[in-house]
LUMDREN-690093 format. One record per residue (C-alpha): residue number from 1; residue in three letters; x, z, y. Coordinates in steps of 0.25 Angstrom, whole numbers. Each point is the difference from the previous one (the first is absolute). Last residue first. Layout:
node num=NUM residu=ALA east=X up=Z north=Y
...
END
This chain:
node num=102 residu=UNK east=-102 up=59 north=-38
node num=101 residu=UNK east=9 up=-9 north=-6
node num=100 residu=UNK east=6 up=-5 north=11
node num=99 residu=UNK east=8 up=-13 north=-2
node num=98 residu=UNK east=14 up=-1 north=3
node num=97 residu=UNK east=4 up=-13 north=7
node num=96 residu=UNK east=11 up=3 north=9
node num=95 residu=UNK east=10 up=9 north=-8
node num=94 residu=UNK east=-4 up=-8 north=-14
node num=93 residu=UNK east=2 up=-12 north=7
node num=92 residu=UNK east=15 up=5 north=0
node num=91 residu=UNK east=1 up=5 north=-13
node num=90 residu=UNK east=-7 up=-12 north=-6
node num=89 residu=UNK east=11 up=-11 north=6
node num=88 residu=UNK east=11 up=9 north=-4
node num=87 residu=UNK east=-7 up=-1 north=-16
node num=86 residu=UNK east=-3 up=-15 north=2
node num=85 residu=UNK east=15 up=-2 north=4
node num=84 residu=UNK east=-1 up=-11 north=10
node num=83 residu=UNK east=8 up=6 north=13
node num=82 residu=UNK east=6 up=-9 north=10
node num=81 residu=UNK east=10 up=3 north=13
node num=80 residu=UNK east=4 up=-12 north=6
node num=79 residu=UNK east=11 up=-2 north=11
node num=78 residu=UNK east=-2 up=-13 north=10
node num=77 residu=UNK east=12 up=-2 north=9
node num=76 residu=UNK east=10 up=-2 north=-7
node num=75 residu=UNK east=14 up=-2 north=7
node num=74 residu=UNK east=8 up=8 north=-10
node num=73 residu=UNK east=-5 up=2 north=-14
node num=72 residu=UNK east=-4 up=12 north=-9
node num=71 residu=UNK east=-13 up=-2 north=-6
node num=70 residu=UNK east=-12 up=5 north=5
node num=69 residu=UNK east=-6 up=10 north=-11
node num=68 residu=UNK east=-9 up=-3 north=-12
node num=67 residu=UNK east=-7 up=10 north=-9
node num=66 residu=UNK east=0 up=8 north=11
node num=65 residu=UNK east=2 up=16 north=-4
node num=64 residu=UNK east=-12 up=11 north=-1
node num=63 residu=UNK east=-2 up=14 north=2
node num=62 residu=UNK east=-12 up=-6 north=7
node num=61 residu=UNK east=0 up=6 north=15
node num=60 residu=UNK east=14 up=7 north=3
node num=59 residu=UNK east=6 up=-14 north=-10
node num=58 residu=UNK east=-9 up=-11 north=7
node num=57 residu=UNK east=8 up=8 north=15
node num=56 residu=UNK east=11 up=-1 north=-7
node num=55 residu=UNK east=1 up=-14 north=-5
node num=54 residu=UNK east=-6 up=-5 north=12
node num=53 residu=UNK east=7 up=7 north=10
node num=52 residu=UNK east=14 up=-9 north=0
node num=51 residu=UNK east=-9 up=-12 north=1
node num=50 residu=UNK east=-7 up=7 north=13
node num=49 residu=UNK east=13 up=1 north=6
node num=48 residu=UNK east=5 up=-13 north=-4
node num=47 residu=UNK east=-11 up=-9 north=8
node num=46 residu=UNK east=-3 up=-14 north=-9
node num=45 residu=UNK east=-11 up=6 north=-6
node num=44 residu=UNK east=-9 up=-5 north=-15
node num=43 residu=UNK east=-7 up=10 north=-7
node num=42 residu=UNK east=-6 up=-5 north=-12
node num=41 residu=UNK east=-10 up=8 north=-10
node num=40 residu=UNK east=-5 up=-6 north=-10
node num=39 residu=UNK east=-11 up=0 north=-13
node num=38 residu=UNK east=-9 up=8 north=5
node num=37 residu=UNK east=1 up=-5 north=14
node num=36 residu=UNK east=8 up=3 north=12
node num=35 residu=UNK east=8 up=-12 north=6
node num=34 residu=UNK east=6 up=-4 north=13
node num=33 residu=UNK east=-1 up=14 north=4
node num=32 residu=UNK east=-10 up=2 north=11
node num=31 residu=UNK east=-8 up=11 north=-8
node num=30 residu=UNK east=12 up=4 north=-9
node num=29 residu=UNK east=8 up=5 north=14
node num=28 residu=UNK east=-13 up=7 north=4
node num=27 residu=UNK east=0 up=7 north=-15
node num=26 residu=UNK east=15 up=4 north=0
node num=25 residu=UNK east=-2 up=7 north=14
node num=24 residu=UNK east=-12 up=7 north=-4
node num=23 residu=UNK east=9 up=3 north=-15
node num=22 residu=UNK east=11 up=4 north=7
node num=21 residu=UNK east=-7 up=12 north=10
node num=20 residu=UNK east=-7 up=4 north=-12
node num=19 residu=UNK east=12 up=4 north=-6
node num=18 residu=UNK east=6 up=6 north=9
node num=17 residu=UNK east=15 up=-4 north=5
node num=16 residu=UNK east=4 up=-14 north=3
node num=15 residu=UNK east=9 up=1 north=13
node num=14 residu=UNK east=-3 up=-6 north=13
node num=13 residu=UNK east=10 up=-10 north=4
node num=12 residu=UNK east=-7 up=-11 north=-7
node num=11 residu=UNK east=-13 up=1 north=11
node num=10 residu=UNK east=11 up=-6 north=12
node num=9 residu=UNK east=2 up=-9 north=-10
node num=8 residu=UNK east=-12 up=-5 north=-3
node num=7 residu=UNK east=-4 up=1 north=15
node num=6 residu=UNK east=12 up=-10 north=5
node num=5 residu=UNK east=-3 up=-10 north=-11
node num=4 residu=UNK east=-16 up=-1 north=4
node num=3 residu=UNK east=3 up=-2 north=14
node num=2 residu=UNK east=11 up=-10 north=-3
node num=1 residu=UNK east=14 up=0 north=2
END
């Protein structure tokens, strides 16, 4: 088991509770996600417990759902979570890209 591997789940085991906690933690998983732009975001792991957080965690943050989650098959490695709904998309930039006004 890698480094990396080990550490997500060692980071898995604490619960998602405020919400400002789950939107750092969402916002430094979309940094080094496989994709995050306005049109996309995709989240590719191969580790279980970090798959198993996703949804939550993207629910504690957003209020949101994936618009594609990892199907269901034994031996997979790779498990994909996608999100293309303009309106999902915009909430979530919306959390990190607010523009001052003042």
């Amino acid at each position: 088991m890698s480094f990396s591997y080990e550490t997500k789940n060692e980071l898995c085991r604490l619960p998602v509770q405020k919400l400002c906690c789950a939107r750092a933690e969402a916002y430094g998983i979309l940094l080094y996600c496989n994709t995050f732009n306005a049109r996309e975001i995709r989240i590719i792991t191969e580790n279980p417990e970090f798959a198993k957080r996703l949804p939550k965690l993207f629910h504690r943050a957003f209020s949101l759902r994936f618009d594609r989650l990892p199907r269901k098959q034994e031996g997979r490695e790779k498990l994909i979570f996608q999100i293309t709904d303009p309106e999902k998309l915009e909430r979530i930039f919306e959390q990190f890209f607010r523009l001052d006004s003042s």
